[in-house]
C-alpha positions in Angstrom: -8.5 8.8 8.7 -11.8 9.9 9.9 -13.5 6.5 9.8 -17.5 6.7 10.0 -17.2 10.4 11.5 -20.5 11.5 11.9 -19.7 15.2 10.7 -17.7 16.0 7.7 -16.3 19.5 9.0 -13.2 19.2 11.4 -14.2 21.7 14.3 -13.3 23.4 17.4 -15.3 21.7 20.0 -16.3 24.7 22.8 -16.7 21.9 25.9 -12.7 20.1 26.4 -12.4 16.4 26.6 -11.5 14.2 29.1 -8.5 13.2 27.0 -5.4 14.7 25.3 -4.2 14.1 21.7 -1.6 15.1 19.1 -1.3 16.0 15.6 1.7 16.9 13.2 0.5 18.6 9.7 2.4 20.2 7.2 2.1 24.3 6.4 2.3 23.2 2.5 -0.2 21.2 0.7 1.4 18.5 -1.6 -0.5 16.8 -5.3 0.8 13.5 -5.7 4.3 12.4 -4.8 5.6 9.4 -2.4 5.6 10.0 0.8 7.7 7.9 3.5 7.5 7.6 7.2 9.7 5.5 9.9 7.5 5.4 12.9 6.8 2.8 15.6 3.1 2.8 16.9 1.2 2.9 19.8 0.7 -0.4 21.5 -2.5 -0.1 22.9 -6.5 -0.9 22.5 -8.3 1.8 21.6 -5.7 4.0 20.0 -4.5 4.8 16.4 -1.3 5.8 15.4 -1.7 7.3 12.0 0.0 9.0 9.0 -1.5 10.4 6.6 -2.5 13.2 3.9 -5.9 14.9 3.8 -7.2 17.7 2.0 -8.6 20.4 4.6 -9.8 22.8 2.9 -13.7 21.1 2.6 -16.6 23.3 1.7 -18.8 19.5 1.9 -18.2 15.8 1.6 -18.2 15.9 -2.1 -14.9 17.3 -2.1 -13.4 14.4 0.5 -9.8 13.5 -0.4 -7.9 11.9 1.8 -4.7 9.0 1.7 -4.4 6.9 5.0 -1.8 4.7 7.1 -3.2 3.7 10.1 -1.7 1.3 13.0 -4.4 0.0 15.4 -3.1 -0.8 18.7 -5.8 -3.9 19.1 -3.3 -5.6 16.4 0.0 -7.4 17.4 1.1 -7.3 13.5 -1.6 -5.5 11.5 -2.0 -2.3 9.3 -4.6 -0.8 7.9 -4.3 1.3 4.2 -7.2 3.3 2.9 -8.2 6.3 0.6 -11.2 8.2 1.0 -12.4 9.9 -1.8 -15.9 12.4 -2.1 -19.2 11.4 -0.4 -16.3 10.6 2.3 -16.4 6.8 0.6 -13.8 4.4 2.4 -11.8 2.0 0.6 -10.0 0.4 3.7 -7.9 -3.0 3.5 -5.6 -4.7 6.4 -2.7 -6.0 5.3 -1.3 -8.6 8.5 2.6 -7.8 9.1 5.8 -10.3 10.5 6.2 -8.2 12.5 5.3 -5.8 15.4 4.9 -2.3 14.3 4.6 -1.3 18.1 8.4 -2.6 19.0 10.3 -1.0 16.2 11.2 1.6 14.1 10.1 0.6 10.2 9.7 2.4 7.0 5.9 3.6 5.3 5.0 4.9 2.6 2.6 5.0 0.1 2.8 6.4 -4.1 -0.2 8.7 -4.6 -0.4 9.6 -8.6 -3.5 10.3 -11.1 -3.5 6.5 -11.6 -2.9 4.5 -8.6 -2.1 4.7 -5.1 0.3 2.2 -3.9 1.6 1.4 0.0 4.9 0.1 0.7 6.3 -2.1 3.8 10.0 -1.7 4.5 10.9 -0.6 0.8 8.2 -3.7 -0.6 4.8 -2.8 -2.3 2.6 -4.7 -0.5 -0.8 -3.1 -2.0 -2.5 -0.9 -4.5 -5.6 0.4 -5.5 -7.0 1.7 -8.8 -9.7 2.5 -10.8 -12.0 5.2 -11.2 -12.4 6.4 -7.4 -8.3 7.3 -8.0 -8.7 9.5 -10.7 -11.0 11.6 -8.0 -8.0 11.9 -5.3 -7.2 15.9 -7.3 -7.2 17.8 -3.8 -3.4 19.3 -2.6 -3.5 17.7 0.5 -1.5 18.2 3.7 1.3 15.2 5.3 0.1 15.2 8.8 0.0 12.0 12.0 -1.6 11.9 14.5 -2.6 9.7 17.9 -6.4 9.9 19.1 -8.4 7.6 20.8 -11.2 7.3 18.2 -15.1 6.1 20.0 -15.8 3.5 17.7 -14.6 0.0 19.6 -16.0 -1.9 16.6 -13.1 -0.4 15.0 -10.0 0.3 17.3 -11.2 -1.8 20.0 -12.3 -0.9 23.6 -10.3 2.2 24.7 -9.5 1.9 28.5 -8.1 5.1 30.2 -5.8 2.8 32.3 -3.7 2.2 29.2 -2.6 6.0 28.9 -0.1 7.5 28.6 0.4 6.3 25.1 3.0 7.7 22.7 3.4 7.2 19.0 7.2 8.0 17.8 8.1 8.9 14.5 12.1 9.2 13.2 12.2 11.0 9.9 9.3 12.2 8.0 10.3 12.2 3.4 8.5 13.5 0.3 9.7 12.7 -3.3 7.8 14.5 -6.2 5.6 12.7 -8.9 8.0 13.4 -11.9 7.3 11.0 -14.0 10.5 9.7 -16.7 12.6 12.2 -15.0 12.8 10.5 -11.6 15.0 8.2 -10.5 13.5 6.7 -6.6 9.9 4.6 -6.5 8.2 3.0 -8.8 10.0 3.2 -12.3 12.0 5.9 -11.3 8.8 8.4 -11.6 9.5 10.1 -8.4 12.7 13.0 -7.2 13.4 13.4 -3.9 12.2 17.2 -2.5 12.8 17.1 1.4 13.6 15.1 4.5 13.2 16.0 7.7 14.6 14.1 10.9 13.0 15.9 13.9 16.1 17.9 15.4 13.9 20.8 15.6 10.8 22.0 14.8 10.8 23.6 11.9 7.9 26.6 12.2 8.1 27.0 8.2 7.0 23.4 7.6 4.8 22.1 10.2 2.1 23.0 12.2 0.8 21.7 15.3 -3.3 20.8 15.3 -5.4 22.2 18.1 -9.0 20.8 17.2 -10.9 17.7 17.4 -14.1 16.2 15.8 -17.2 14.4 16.3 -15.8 10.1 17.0 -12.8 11.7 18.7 -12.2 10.6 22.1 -9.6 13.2 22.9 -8.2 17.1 22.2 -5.6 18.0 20.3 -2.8 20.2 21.8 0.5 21.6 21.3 2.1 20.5 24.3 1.5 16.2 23.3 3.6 16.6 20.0 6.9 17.2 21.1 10.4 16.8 19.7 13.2 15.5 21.9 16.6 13.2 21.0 15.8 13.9 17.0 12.5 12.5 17.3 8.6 13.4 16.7 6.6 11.6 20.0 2.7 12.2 19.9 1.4 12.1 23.2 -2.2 10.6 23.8 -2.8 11.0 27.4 -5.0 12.5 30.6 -6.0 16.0 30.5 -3.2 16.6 33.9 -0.4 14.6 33.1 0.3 16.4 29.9 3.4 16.0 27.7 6.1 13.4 26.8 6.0 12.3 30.8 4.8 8.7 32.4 3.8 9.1 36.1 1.6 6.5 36.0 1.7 3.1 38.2 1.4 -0.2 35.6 -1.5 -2.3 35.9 -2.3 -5.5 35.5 -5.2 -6.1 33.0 -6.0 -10.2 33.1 -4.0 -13.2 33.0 -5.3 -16.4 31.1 -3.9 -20.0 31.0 -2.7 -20.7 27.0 -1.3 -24.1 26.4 -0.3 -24.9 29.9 1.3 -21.5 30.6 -0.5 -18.3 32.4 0.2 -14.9 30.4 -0.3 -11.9 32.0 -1.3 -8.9 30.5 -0.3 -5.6 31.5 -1.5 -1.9 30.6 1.9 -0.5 29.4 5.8 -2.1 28.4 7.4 -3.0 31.0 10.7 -3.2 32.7 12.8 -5.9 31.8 14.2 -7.3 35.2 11.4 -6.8 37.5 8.6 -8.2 34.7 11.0 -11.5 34.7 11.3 -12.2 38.8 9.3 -14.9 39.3 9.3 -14.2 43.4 7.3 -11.3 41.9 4.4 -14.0 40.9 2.2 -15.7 43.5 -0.4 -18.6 42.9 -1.6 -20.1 45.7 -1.3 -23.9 45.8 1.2 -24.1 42.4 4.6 -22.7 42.2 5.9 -20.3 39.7 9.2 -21.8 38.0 9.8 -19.2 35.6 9.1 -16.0 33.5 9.3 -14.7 30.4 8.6 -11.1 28.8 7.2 -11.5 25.1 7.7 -9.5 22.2 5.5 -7.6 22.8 7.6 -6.1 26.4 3.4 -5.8 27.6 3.0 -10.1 28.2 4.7 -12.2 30.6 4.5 -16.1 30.1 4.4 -17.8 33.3 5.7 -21.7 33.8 3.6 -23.4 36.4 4.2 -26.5 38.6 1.8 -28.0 41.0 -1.5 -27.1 39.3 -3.8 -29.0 36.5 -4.7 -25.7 35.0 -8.2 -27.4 35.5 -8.8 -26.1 39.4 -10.0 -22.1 39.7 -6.4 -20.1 40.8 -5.9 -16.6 41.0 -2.9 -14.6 40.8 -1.2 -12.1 42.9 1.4 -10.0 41.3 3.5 -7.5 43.0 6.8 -5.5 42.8 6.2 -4.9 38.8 8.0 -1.9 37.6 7.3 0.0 34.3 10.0 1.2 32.0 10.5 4.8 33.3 10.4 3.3 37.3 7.0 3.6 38.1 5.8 0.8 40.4 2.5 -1.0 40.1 0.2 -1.3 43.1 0.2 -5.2 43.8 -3.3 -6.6 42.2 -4.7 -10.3 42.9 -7.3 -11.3 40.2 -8.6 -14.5 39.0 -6.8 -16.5 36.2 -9.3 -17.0 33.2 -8.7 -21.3 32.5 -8.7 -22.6 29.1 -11.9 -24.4 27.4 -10.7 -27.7 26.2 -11.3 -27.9 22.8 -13.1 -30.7 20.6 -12.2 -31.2 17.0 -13.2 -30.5 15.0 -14.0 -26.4 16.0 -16.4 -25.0 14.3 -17.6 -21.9 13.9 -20.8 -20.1 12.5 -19.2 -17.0 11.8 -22.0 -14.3 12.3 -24.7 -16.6 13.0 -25.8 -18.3 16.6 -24.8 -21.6 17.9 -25.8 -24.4 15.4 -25.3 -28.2 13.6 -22.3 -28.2 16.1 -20.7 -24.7 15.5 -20.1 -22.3 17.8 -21.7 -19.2 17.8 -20.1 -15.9 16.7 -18.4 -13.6 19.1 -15.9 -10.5 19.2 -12.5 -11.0 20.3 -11.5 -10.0 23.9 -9.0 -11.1 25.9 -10.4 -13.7 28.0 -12.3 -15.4 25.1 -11.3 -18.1 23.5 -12.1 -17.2 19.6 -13.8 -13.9 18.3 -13.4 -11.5 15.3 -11.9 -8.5 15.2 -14.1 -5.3 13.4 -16.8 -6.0 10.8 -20.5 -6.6 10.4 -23.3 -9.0 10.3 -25.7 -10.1 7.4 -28.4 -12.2 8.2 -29.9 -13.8 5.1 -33.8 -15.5 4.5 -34.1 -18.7 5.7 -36.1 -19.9 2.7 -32.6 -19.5 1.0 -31.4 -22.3 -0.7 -27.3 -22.9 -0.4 -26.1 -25.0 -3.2 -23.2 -27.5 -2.9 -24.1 -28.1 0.7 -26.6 -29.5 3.6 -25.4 -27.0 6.2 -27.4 -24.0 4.5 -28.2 -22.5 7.9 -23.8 -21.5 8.2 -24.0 -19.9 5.1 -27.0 -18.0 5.5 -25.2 -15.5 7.4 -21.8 -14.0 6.8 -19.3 -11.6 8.3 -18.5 -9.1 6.1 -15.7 -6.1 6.3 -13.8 -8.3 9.2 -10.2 -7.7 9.3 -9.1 -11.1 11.6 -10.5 -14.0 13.4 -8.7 -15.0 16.5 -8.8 -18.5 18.0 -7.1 -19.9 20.9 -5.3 -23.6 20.2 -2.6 -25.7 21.9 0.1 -25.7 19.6 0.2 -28.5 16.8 -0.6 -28.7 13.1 -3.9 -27.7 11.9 -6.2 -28.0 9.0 -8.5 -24.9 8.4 -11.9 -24.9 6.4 -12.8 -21.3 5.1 -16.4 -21.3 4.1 -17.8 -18.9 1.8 -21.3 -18.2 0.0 -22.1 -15.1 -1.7 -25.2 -13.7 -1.3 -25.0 -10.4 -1.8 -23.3 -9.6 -5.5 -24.7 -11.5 -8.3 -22.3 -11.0 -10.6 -18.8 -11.5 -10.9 -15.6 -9.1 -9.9 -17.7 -7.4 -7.3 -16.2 -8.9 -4.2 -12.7 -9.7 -4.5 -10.1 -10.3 -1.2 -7.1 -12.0 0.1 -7.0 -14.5 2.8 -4.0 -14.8 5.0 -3.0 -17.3 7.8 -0.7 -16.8 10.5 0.6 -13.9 8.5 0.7 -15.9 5.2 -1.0 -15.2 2.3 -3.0 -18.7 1.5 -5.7 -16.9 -1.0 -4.7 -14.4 -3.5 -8.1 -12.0 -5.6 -10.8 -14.5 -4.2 -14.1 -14.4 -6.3 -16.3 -16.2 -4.3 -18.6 -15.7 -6.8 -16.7 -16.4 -9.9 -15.2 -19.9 -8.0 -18.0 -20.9 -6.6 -19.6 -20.7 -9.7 -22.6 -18.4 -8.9 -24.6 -16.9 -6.2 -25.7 -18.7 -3.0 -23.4 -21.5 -3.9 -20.8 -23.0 -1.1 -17.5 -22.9 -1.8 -14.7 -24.3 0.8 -11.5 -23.5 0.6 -8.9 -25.7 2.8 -5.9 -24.5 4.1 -3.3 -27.6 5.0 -0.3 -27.7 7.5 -1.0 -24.8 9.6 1.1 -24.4 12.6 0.2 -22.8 16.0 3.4 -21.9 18.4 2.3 -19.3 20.7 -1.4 -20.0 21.6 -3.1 -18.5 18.3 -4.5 -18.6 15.1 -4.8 -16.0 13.3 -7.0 -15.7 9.9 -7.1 -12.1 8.6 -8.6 -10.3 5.3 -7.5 -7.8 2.7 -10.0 -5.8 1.0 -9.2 -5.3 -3.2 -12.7 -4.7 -4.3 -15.5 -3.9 -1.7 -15.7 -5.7 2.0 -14.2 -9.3 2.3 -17.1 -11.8 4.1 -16.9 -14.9 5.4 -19.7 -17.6 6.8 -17.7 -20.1 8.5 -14.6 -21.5 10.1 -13.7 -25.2 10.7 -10.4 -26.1 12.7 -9.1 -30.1 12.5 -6.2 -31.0 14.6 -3.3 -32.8 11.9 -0.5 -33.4 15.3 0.2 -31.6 18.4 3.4 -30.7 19.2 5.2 -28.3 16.5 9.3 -28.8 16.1 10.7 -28.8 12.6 14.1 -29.8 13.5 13.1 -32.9 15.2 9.2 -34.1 14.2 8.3 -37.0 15.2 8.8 -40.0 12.6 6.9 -43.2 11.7 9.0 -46.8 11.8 9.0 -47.0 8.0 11.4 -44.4 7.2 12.6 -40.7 8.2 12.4 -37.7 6.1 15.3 -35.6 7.0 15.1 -31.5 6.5 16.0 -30.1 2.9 19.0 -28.6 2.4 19.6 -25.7 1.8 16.6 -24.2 3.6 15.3 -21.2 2.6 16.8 -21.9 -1.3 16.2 -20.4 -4.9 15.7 -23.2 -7.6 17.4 -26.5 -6.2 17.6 -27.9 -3.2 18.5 -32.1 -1.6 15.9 -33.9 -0.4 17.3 -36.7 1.8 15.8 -39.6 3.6 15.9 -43.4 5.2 14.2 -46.1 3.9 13.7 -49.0 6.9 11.1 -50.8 5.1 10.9 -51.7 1.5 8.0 -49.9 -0.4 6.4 -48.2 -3.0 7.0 -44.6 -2.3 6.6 -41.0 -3.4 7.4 -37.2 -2.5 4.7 -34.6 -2.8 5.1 -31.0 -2.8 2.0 -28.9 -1.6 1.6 -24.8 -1.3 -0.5 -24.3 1.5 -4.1 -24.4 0.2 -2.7 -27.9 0.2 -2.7 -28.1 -3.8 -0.4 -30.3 -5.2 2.5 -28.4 -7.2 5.1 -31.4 -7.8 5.2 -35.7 -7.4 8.0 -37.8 -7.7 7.4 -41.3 -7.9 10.3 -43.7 -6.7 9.0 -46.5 -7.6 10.0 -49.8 -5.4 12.8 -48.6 -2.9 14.7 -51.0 -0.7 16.3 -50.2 2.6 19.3 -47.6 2.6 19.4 -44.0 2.1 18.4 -41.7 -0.5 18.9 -38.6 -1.8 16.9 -36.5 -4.6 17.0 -33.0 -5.8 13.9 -30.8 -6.1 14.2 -28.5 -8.4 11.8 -26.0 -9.5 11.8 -25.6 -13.1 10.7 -29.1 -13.4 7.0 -27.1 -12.4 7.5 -25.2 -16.1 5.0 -22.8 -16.7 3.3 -23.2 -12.9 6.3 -22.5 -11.2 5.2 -21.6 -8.0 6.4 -17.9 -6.2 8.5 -17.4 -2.9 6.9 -18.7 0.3 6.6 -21.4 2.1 5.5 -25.0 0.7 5.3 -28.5 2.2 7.1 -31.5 1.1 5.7 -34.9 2.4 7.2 -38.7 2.0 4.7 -41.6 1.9 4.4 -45.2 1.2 1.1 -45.1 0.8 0.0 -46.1 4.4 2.1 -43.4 6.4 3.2 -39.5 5.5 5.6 -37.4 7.3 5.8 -33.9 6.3 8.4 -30.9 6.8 8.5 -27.3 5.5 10.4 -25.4 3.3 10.9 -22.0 2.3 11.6 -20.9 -1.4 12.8 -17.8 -2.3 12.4 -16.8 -5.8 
């Protein structure tokens, strides 16, 4: 995609950049059809890993077609989906993954015909647009991907040229024709497969290599950074000397921070797997390092401490720290960023300054402790009246188009208050998103307008049970019609401590995990009664709305057992995902999760 690109015409630039790039495009233009991808991204800030199809034949930006999957390497388990049709109009949405599209190989692809344009996720729809800015997508357009380092940090994040080299790697490359009650793959059976091709060779009579850049492109295109080796496509996004599929460059350390009495580093590249977990290769003065970990993401290692309060100012010398090809990083001391203890409950005044106890906005970087990622600020009169609430200074200003707020917690349970006001559209079905939560969808087509009842009107929506394991929370947005927005964020602390095999339990009685676990229609509750009571089991979804109740009545002490089942819910029958099921006596809960699988 050519997001916000200042010119409309893709161009030979005369002066060379500092920086090289790579793009793969089909000879042959294609008019609609599904087209599939298995690619793993690009793990770093600042670069895109892309594919695509794009009409580029333009005269002007009337005659814009273009279909996009993009991978930003800012995000640990993000992608972003988006058609741009004439007047080069966006229509972006993130969609948050499980997953890491930087550590393995998974399938895209995306269903362009005259009526919709759907993207899929590992064989699973996952979005779709429609309407009338579909019915303009008429162009043949070319299959082509891409790596660049695009100069818009709002966007892809802050590019640093320490990072490089960076490769995107991409295993087979499909296209099935629109034929539509003749097929028999995609969407009911409208499309017929044409042609695969797995990247054993080039093939000269089907793809081209780009040699051009643009306006908002940090970096070249050449020949020599796509290449194909061991039946693969790698795009090469690198220096304008070290050219090619080659790494010659010494790691770096980038920052270490303390999260949840641990120190992470951060490091500009994956790393080797034996020297990245030596400990001996980790020095703090006046503590001792006991241990460490590489994460998922082979980039992090999580450090176990002893000897410090992670309270006193330490730095941290690392040495001896190889990179996956051999290269050896020159030994770097740097100061370890400490954690902010945190009150409850957090609040934050999301686009707006610091105010009635909330924090003020910020953009995510790695040594902060909360901050969005992308989006942009609205600033509202403040002779506006808010109804529903006497905070109307938080909803005065919004933050709209954001794909994710990040904030930095020990782990535990959490409650999360989502605040919204619309002040923009006065009507509704102009402004409709998702809302998801540690990867979770918690808020399916939100009208703030149509729920709140009107414009300039809070509404609140409450998120229950949210657990934190590795440091983060994580609230991201999906676009379905125009820019999701949000005004605030509030974070209450339920429990610290998350183990769902062994919670802690009051004196009263014990709720013990569900079995089976994940399940499809039925499955046994058990649990001990140690003193008599009125009690009662509760099943929530996790907007915390209650979905099912089963009074016991009177229960003495002993053991019980009770089976949920699902169609007792009739027409409300909720969908797969996961729900929380809580015991109480009306003094004391204890709650445990469950997954259903429809």
């Amino acid at each position: 995609m050519r997001f916000l690109l200042i010119v409309f015409l893709i161009s030979i630039i005369a002066e060379a950049k500092d920086f090289k790039g790579a793009e793969f495009r089909t000879k042959n233009t294609f008019r609609y059809g599904r087209f599939e991808v298995s690619m793993k991204s690009a793990n770093r800030e600042g670069v895109l890993s892309s594919f695509f199809t794009y009409y580029d034949n333009l005269s002007g930006i009337n005659e814009w077609n273009e279909i996009d999957i993009e991978i930003l390497g800012r995000y640990s388990k993000d992608i972003q989906f988006n058609t741009i049709t004439p007047g080069q109009t966006n229509h972006a949405s993130h969609f948050p993954l499980k997953f890491s599209p930087h550590t393995d190989y998974h399938t895209y692809a995306f269903e362009w015909t005259p009526a919709y344009v759907a993207w899929f996720v590992d064989g699973v729809e996952v979005y779709r647009q429609t309407g009338s800015h579909i019915q303009t997508l008429t162009k043949p357009q070319k299959i082509m991907m891409n790596i660049w380092n695009p100069t818009y940090p709002n966007w892809v994040g802050v590019f640093n040229p320490d990072v490089l080299p960076a490769f995107a790697y991409y295993d087979w490359v499909a296209y099935y024709a629109w034929t539509p009650g003749t097929g028999n793959y995609g969407t009911d059976n409208n499309f017929t497969f044409s042609w695969r091709d797995d990247f054993d060779f080039w093939n000269t009579s089907r793809w081209d290599k780009g040699t051009h850049t643009w306006d908002g492109n940090g970096c070249d295109f050449i020949v020599e950074n796509a290449v194909i080796q061991n039946s693969k496509l790698i795009l090469c996004l690198t220096n304008d000397v070290n050219i090619g599929f080659t790494d010659v460059k010494q790691p770096q350390l980038l920052a270490a921070r303390v999260l949840d009495g641990k120190v992470v580093c951060y490091f500009s590249e994956e790393m080797d797997s034996v020297t990245a977990v030596n400990k001996a290769n980790y020095n703090i003065v006046g503590a001792t390092v006991t241990g460490a970990k590489l994460l998922y993401d082979s980039k992090s290692v999580e450090l176990t401490v002893s000897g410090w309060d992670f309270v006193t100012a330490k730095n941290l010398l690392v040495l001896n720290i190889k990179d996956r090809v051999g290269n050896t990083m020159i030994p770097r001391a740097l100061n370890i960023t400490l954690q902010n203890p945190v009150s409850f409950p957090l609040k934050i005044n999301c686009a707006g300054s610091a105010a009635l106890g909330y924090f003020a906005d910020q953009e995510w970087g790695i040594n902060k402790d909360y901050g969005y990622f992308d989006g942009a600020t609205a600033l509202y009169s403040s002779g506006i009246q808010i109804n529903g609430t006497d905070e109307d200074e938080i909803f005065r200003s919004e933050r709209y188009n954001q794909a994710m707020y990040r904030i930095v917690l020990p782990a535990g349970i959490y409650r999360v208050k989502l605040m919204f006001a619309e002040n923009y559209f006065n009507q509704a079905g102009q402004r409709i998103f998702d809302v998801f939560v540690q990867q979770e969808k918690v808020i399916q087509d939100l009208d703030v307008f149509a729920q709140a009842g009107g414009m300039q009107t809070a509404l609140i929506k409450e998120v229950n049970n949210v657990s934190v394991t590795d440091g983060f929370l994580e609230i991201s947005f999906g676009a379905k019609i125009n820019s999701p927005m949000i005004n605030g964020i509030q974070v209450e602390l339920i429990s610290t401590g998350v183990n769902d095999e062994s919670p802690v339990t009051p004196d009263d009685f014990r709720l013990m995990q569900n079995y089976p676990n994940p399940f499809n229609g039925q499955t046994k509750v058990s649990f001990t009664v140690n003193k008599p009571g009125e009690y009662r089991l509760l099943l929530h979804n996790l907007l915390g709305e209650k979905v099912l109740e089963k009074n016991f009545g009177l229960l003495n002490e002993g053991s019980y057992s009770v089976n949920l089942d699902m169609s007792e819910i009739g027409n409300s029958q909720p969908g797969s995902g996961i729900y929380f099921y809580s015991l109480s006596n009306g003094q004391i809960n204890e709650t445990r999760k469950l997954m259903l699988l429809n």
